[in-house]
N, C-alpha and C positions, 0 to 999 in steps of 0.2 A: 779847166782841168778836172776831169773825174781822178775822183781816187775809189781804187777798189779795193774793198776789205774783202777778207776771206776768212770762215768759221771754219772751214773744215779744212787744217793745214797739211792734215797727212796727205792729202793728193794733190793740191791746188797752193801755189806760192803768191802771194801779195804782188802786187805791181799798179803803177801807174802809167794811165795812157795820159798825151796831150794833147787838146786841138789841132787837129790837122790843118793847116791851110786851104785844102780843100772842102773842108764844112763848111754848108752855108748856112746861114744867115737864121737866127731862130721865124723872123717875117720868114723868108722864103720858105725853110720847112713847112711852118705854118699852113701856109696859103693853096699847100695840095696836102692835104690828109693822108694822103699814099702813105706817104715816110712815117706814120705812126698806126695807123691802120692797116697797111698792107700784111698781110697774110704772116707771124699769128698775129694777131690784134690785141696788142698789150692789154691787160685790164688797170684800167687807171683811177686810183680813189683819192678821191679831194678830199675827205676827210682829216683822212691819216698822211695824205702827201707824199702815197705811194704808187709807184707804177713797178707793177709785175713786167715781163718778160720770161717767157715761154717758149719752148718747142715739143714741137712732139716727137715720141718716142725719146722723151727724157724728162719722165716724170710731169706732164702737162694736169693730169687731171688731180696728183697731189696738191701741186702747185695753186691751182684754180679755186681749187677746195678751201685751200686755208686762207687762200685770197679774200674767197666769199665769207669764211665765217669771220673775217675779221672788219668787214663790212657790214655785216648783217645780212649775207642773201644766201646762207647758206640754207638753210631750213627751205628758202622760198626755192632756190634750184631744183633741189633734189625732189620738193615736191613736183615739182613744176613736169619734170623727168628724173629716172635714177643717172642718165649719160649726163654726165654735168655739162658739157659743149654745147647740148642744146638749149639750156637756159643761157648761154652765155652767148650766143649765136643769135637766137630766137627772139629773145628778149631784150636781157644788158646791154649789148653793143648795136643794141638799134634805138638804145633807148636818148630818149632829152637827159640824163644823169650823166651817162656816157659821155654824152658831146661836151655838153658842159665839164664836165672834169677833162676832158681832150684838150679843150679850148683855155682851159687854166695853167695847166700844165705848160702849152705852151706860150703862154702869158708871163710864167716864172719857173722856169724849167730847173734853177737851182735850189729852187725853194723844196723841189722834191727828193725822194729816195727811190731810188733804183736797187729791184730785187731781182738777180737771174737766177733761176733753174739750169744746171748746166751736168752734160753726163758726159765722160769720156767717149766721144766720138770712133771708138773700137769696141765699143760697146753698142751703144747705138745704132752703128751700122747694121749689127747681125741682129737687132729688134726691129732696123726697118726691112733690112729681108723676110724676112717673119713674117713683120703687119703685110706686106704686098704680098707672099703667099697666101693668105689669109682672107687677102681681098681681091681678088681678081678682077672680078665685076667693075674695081674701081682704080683699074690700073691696064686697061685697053691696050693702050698707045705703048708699055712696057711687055705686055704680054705678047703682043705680035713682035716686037721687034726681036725678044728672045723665043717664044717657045711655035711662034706662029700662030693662023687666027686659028685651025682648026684642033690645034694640040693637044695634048694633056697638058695642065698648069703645074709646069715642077722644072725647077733648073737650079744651078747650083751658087750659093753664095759665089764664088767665082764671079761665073754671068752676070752675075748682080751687079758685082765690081767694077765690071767693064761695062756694061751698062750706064751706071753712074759717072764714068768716065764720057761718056760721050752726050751729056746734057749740061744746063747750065744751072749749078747745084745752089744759085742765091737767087734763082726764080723758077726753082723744082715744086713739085709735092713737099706740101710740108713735111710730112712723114720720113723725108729724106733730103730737105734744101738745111744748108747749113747752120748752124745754131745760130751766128749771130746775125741779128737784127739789123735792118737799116737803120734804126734809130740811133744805135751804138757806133755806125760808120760815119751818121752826118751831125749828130747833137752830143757834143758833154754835159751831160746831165750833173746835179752833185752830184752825192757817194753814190758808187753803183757795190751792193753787196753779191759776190758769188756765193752760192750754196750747191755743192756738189750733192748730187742725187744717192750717193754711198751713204753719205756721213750725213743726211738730212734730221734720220730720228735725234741724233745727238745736238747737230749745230741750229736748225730749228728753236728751240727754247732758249737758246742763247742771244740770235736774232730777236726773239720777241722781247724778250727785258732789255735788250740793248735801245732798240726801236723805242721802249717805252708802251708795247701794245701788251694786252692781256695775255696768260700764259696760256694756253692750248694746249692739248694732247694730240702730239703728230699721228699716231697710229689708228687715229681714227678719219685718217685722210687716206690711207692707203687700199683701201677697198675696191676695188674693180673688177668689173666682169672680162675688163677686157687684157688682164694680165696674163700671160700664160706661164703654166709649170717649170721651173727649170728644174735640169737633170743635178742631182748631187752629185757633189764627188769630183775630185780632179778630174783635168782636161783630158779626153781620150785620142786615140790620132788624129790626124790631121783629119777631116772631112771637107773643105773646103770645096773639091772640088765634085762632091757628092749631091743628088739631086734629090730634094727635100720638098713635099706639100703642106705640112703643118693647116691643113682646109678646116680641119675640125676643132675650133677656139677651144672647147671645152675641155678637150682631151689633148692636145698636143704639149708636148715635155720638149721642151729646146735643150737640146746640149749646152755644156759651159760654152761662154764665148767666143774662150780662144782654142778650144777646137775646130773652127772656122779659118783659124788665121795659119799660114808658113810665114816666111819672111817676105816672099812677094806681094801674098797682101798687104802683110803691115803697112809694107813702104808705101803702096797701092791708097791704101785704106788714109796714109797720112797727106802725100800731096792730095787726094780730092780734099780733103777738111783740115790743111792746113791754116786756113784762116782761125778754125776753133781751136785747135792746139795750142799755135801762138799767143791767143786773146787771151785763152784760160788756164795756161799755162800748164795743161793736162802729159804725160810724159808720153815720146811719142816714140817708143816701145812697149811690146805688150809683156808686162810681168809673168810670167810663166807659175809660179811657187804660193801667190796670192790672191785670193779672190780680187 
């Protein structure tokens, strides 16, 4: 049985999952790497007898940061590169340290703690519309099915939606396959802690003297080149179904979020990542009057 705790109670409610009947076997997991390696690739530290859990475009590269400096590879990443994924691509997760803590973990799986990074999934959504206008080059097979091969690259979160609708979103692009992990479908680990990406500066420090690890400064995690501007200021009409480039990382200002949204997509936006709503217990209407 995992039990999940949650530090950040204003958005995310406490819950317990059980062993499903259909998990298998910690051997069987074991014995294909897939199920803990598959796309994102936890980061896993024997040390401390933590395994992170990750997605992108929900705070991955906070996440990874604080990971490393509580490992000690933070200093060596950033030297390594400022994009912290490529020391953790490049190096960590190819490394003999890696396997070995892979191979421990699943030797005594409850002996660890489990950390997730988790962000409201209507939120999300409109950061991976975002990062895919933003990358074209790296998103082909999306681009022609919406804008065609010879087009201009702009179509509207809508198209996104339906889009998203029509692949299989737990073996998508990470930048928009569903939060939760195969690890979390086929193993109960012990405690799995959620940390909502909102409430991180605050429940962060709480996490760390709970854990028993050293106190950090979250704010010096949050640094990125590849963050983009959001517009201040309450929600303006609806734009959803408005056709948007955001091509130029430096300079693009995204609107609030839920000027993206009517009630179609909500509903839209909730069965594709109904799996994450349920897990993390995120509400699945979009508040209008609240950041």
């Amino acid at each position: 049985m995992a039990t999940y705790k949650i530090f950040d109670a204003v958005t995310l409610r406490t819950f317990v999952t059980s062993r499903r009947k259909r998990n298998k076997s910690i051997r069987q997991i074991a014995a294909n790497l897939d199920s803990v390696t598959y796309g994102p690739q936890p980061i896993v530290d024997l040390r401390n007898k933590i395994v992170l859990l990750w997605s992108a475009k929900a705070g991955s590269v906070f996440a990874i940061k604080w990971m490393f400096k509580h490992m000690g590879l933070l200093e060596e990443a950033l030297a390594f590169h400022p994009w912290i994924h490529c020391y953790r691509m490049k190096v960590f997760c190819v490394s003999d340290r890696y396997k070995a803590a892979v191979e421990d973990f699943f030797q005594s799986p409850l002996s660890y703690r489990v950390i997730k990074f988790v962000r409201s999934p209507f939120k999300r959504a409109v950061s991976s519309y975002v990062h895919v206008l933003q990358n074209a080059e790296r998103n082909s097979d999306l681009v022609e099915t919406l804008v065609g091969a010879e087009q201009k690259f702009t179509f509207s979160f809508d198209q996104f939606v339906g889009y998203l609708g029509t692949i299989d979103l737990r073996n998508s692009d990470v930048h928009y396959r569903t939060q939760t992990h195969q690890l979390e479908r086929e193993l109960s680990p012990g405690s799995v802690f959620l940390l909502n990406l909102d409430h991180s500066m605050e429940s962060l420090p709480k996490l760390e003297s709970y854990l028993g690890l050293p106190q950090t400064d979250p704010q010096q995690y949050r640094i990125s080149s590849h963050h983009v501007t959001r517009s201040p200021g309450a929600p303006a009409q609806f734009i959803g179904d408005q056709l948007f480039e955001f091509s130029d990382r430096g300079q693009a200002s995204v609107p609030d979020y839920r000027s993206f949204y009517n009630r179609d997509l909500e509903q839209r936006v909730y069965h594709l990542y109904a799996e994450d709503f349920l897990r993390y217990g995120f509400s699945t209407v979009i508040n209008r009057r609240d950041p």
